[in-house]
N, C-alpha and C positions, 0 to 999 in steps of 0.2 A: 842299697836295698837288696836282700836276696828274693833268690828266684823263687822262694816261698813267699813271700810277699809282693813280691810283682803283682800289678793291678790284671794280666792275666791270668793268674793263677787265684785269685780272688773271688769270690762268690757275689753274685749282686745284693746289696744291702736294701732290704724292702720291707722288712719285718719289723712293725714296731710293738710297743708293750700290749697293747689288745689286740693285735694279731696272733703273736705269740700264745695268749692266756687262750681263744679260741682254739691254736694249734695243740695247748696242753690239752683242754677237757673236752675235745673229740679225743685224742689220744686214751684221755684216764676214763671216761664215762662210754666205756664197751659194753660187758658181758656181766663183770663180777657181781655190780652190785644186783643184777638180776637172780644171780645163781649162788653163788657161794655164802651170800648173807643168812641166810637158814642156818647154814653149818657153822657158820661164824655164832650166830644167836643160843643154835641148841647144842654145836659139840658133838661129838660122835660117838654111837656106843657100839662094842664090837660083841661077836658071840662065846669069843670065849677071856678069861683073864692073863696078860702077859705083859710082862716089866715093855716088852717092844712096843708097845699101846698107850705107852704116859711120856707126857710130854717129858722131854730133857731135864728140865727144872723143877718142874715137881717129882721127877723120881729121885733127882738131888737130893732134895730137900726131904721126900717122906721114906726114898726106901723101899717102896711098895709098887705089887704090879695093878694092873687096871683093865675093868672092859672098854674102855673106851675115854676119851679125853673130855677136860668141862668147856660149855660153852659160856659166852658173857652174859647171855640173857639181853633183860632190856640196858643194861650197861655196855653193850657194844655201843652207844654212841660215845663212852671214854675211851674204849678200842680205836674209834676212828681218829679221833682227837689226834691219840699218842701216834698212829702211823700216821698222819698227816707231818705232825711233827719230824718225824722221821725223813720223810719224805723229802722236806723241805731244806734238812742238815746236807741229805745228801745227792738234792739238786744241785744246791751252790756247790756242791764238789765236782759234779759234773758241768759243769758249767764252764769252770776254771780250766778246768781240761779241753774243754771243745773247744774254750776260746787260745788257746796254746797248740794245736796244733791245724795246720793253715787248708786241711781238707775236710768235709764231711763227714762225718761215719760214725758208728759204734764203740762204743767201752773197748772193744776189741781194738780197733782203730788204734784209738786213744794210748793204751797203754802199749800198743807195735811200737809207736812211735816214742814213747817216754821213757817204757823199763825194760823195752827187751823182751827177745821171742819167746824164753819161758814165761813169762807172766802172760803173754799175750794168747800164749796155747791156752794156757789155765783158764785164762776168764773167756777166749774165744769156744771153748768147750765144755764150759759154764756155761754159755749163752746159749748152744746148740741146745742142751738140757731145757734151761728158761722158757726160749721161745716154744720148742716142742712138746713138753708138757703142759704150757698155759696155753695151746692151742687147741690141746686134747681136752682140756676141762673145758675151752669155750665152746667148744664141736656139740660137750654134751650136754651143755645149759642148753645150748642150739635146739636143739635135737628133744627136749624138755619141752622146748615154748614151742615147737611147730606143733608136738604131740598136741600140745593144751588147743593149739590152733585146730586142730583136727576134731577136736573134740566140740569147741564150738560150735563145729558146722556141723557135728553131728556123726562125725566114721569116728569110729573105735579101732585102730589095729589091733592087731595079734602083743600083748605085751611081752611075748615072748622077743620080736621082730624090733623092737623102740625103746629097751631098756638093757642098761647093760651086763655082762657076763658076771660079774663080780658086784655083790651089793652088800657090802658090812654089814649095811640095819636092814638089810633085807627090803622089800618091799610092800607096799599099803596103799589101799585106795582110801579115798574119802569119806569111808564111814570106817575107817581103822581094821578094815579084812583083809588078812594077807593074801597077795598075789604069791608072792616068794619070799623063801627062809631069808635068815643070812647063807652068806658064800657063795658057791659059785653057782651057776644053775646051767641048762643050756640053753642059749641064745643070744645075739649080735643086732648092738644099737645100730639099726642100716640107717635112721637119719643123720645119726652122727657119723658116719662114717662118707655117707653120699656127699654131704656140704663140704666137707673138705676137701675131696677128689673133683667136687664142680668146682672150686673155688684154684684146685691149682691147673686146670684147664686154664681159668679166664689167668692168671696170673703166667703161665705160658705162653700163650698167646697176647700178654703186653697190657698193663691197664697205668693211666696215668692221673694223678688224683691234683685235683685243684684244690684252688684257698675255699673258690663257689661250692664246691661239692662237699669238702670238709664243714662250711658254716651248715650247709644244709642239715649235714649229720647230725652235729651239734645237736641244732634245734630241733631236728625228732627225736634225738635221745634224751634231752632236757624236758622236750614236751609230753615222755612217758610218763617221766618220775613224776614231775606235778602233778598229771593226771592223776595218777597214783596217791601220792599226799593228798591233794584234795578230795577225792572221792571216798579217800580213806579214814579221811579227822574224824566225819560223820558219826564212824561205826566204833570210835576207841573208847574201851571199857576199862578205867582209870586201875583195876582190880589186878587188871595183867599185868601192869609194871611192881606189882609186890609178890617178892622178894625183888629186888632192883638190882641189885646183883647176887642170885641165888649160889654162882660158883666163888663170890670172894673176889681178890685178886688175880689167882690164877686161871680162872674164867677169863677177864678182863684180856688178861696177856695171851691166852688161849686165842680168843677171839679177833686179835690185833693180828696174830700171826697169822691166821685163817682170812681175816678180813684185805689182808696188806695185798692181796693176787689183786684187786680191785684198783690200786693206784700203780699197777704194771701201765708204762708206757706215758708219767709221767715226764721221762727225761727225755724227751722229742722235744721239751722247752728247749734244756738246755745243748741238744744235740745242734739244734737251730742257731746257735751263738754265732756266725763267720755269717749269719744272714741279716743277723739285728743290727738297725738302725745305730744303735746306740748300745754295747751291751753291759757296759757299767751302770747303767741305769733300767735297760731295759729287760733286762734278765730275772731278776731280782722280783721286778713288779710283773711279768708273765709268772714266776716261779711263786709267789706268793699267790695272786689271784686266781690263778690256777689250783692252787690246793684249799684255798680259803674257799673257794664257789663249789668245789665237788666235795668237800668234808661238808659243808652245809646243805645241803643236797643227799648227801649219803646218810646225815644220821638224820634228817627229816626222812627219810625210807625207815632208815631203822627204829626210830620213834612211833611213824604210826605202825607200820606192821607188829612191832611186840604191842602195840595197846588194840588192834583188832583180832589176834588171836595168841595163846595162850605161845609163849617161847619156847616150851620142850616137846610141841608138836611138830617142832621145822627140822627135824632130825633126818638129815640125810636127802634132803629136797632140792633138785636142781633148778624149781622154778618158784621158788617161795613168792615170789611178791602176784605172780598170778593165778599161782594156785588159792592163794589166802582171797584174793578177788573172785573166783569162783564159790569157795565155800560161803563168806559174806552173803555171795548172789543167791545160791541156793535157799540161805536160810532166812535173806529177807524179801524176796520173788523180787529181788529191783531190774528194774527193764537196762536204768542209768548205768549202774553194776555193772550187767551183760555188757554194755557196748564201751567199757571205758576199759574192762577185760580186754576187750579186743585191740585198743590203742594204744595200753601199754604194750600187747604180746607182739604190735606192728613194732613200735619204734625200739622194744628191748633187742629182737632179731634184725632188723636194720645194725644198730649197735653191734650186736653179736658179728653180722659182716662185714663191715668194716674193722673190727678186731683181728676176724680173722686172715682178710685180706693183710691187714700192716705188718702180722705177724709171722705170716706165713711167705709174706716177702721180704722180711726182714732177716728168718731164718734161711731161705737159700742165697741171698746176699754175705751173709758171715760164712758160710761155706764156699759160696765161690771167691770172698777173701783170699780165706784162708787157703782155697784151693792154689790161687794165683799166688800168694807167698811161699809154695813147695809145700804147704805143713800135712795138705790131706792129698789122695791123686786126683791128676789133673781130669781124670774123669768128671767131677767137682764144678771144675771149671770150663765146662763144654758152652758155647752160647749157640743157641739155635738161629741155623741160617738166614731164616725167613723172618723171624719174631727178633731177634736179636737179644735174647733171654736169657737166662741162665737153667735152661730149660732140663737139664737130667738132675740138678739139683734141686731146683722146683718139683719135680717128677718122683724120687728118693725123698725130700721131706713129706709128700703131700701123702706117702703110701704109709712109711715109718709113725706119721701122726694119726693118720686118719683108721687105721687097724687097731691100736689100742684105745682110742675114744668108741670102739664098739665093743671094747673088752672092759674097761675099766669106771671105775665109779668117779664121781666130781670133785669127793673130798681127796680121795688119793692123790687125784691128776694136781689138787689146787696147790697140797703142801709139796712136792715135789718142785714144782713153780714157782713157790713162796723161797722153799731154800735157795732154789739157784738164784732167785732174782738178789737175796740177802748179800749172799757171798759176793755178787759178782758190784755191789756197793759198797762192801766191806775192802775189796778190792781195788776197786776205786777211792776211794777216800783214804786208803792207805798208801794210793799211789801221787795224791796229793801232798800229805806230809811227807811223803820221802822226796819230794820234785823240792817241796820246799827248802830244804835243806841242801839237796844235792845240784839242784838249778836256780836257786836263788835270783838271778841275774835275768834269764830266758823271760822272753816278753809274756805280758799276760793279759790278754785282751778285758780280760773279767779276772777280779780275785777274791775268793768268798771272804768276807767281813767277819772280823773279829779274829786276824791270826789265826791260830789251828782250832779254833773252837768249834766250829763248822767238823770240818774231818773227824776229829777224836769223836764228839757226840755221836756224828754219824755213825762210826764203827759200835762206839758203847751200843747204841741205842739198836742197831741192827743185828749183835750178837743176841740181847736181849729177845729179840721177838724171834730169832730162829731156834731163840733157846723154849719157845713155847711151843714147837715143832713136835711130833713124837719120835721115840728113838730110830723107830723103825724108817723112819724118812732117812735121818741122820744116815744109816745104815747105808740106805739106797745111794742117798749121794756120796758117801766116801765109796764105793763102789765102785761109779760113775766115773769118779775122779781119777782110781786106782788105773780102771782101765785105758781112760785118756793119756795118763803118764805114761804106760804100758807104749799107746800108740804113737809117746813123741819120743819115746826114747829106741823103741823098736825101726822108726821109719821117719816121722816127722823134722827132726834134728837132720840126719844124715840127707834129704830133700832139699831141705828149705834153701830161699835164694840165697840165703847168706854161710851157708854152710861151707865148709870148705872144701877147694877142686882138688880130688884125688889126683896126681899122674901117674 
């Protein structure tokens, strides 16, 4: 036996298949389906026309530039379907992997250990993108629902002070009067900006999350949505779901791509593999009912919300499911209304922090990694005395995130998010079939079902939905990438532990 498998070196095995499924859908049931569902539903229109504004695929295909990309309408529930789908190909990828390498950790992790430190740059710098972009979108859904919270009780801020710098569709109150154009205006989202800087205080200073404390979560996050669906069946107007898919196809795909930030942080199933009881068996059944219970859950939101108000009104709205609760209340005086508004807006931001705790711990963990691997400086890797944290890189993500989530809009932050999350499973599921071939033999705790079916689909299926991406995103992340190379070939190579000793 090696010393990677020695019963020291071994993690306690305590997880079984509904623990697991518990552990995925606190992970997947955060922020998104609170905020990005609007965008998903109506698509987004900009103020002026440019080829950089149409998704990848339909400018393929037509040629043409665009104000803005289509949404799926009340066909986001076939959105959700097909990313779940997605989801599912390229869980069992990760899966395979976590249970093949005999530590804990990240995609990052995962491929240090299988393909070598350039791949591991690539997707550990890929991840740095992921997590900090989808933290900045959940800051501003955040920062949406405390607003609406505010409102409840009655204060109104300044919207100059609550909304952020940059607003494609501009912005609108609830009888359709504009506050602000599109572009840029003056003024900084400070709720969104504040929750993150509180949040990387307490994650400084050390937090440590239980199985008790994640069921909890669950269950007020599960218990928003219901609320929600039930309070909402009441009020749905069979009249809204026609056109049922107003954008076609490329709506559907649109909205899949938009929608997919939503099932961020399903692979915590599969990251869990070296914990499970059982993981040829029990893998599979967390990774399945885990997507089975939040896709049926997500398009019971997205079903009644398109039948309680009209789909091409959720246009650029970070808090669709209670602002549509609000308008409902208004115009039917319901008392029930008001206060199930308020249930959801508890357990959606509950959801929201916890999102943002996992991910904002997540991302100075892949940095003080990669710190400790030579690839970034050891500054990176500084752990605080007292707290025992990784505390200046906790300190640099919480500043880096939390200043453009006062600058920036939902839908930017979400596709940014979307791409790197794509890549860094395209990635993965390509580092599956090359393992297959090339380590054939290497033990495999779990191995996804069906030969390479699993991997290939998975890549298909995830070019596919980054392909409904707009180019301008594309842009942003070859950029990204550009300059990450830039940093490994400038510094990171000539570092690393494995580099070679000058004499």
């Amino acid at each position: 036996m090696s010393d990677s498998e020695a019963p020291e070196h071994q993690l306690k095995k305590t997880l079984g298949p509904w623990s697991l499924t518990a552990l995925g859908i606190g992970a997947v049931i955060g922020s998104g389906i609170f905020t990005v569902i609007g965008t998903a539903i109506a698509g987004q229109k900009f103020d002026t026309s440019s080829i950089l504004n149409a998704p990848l695929l339909d400018y393929i295909i037509h040629h043409t530039a665009t104000t803005g990309r289509p949404g799926a309408g009340p066909a986001l529930a076939l959105s959700l379907v097909l990313v779940a789908l997605v989801c599912a190909f390229t869980a069992l990828c990760y899966a395979e992997l976590a249970s093949m390498i005999p530590i804990a950790g990240s995609a990052y992790t995962y491929t240090y250990a299988t393909m070598g430190e350039l791949i591991a740059w690539i997707i550990g710098w890929d991840l740095i993108l992921e997590y900090a972009v989808s933290n900045m979108a959940v800051s501003v859904g955040f920062a949406a629902h405390l607003v609406d919270a505010f409102d409840w009780f009655g204060w109104h801020p300044n919207p100059r002070w609550i909304s952020p710098a940059y607003l494609p569709s501009g912005l609108t109150d609830l009888q359709g009067g504009t506050i602000y154009n599109t572009g840029w205006h003056f003024g900084f989202n400070i709720p969104a900006f504040l929750i993150v800087m509180l949040l990387t205080v307490v994650l400084v200073r050390g937090i440590r999350e239980s199985a008790e404390t994640n069921n909890i979560m669950v269950l007020l996050k599960i218990g928003a949505i219901l609320a929600f669906v039930v309070a909402g069946m009441k009020y749905i107007h069979p009249t809204n779901y026609h056109p049922f898919a107003p954008q076609g196809w490329p709506g559907v795909l649109t909205g899949g791509s938009i929608i997919f930030f939503t099932y961020i942080g399903f692979d915590s199933v599969s990251t869990a593999a070296e914990e499970a009881k059982n993981p040829q068996r029990d893998l599979p059944i967390g990774i399945i009912a885990t997507l089975v219970i939040c896709t049926v859950l997500y398009i019971a939101v997205a079903v009644v919300l398109t039948g309680i108000v009209k789909w091409d009104t959720l246009i650029d709205d970070a808090a669709p499911v209670v602002n549509s609760l609000k308008k409902l209340g208004l115009m039917s005086h319901s008392k029930g209304l008001h206060w199930t508004r308020l249930v959801v807006l508890f357990g959606a931001m509950m959801g929201m922090i916890s999102s943002l705790l996992v991910f904002q711990l997540g991302q100075a963990r892949v940095w003080f990694a990669m710190s400790r691997d030579g690839l970034l400086p050891k500054l990176f890797g500084r752990v605080h005395p007292k707290f025992r944290t990784p505390s200046t890189a906790t300190w640099i993500a919480g500043v880096l995130v939390g200043i453009p989530a006062g600058i920036l809009d939902i839908g930017t932050l979400a596709d940014l998010s979307n791409i790197g999350t794509l890549f860094a499973f395209v990635l993965v599921s390509l580092g599956v079939i090359i393992l297959r071939f090339k380590q054939p033999e290497r033990r495999r705790g779990f191995r996804a079902p069906g030969g390479l079916t699993a991997p290939i689909l998975s890549v298909v299926f995830c070019i596919l939905l980054m392909s409904g991406l707009p180019i301008l995103t594309w842009l942003r992340f070859f950029a990204w990438l550009i300059i990450g190379m830039s940093v490994y070939w400038l510094y990171s190579r000539h570092r690393s532990e494995f580099a070679p000793v000058r004499k």
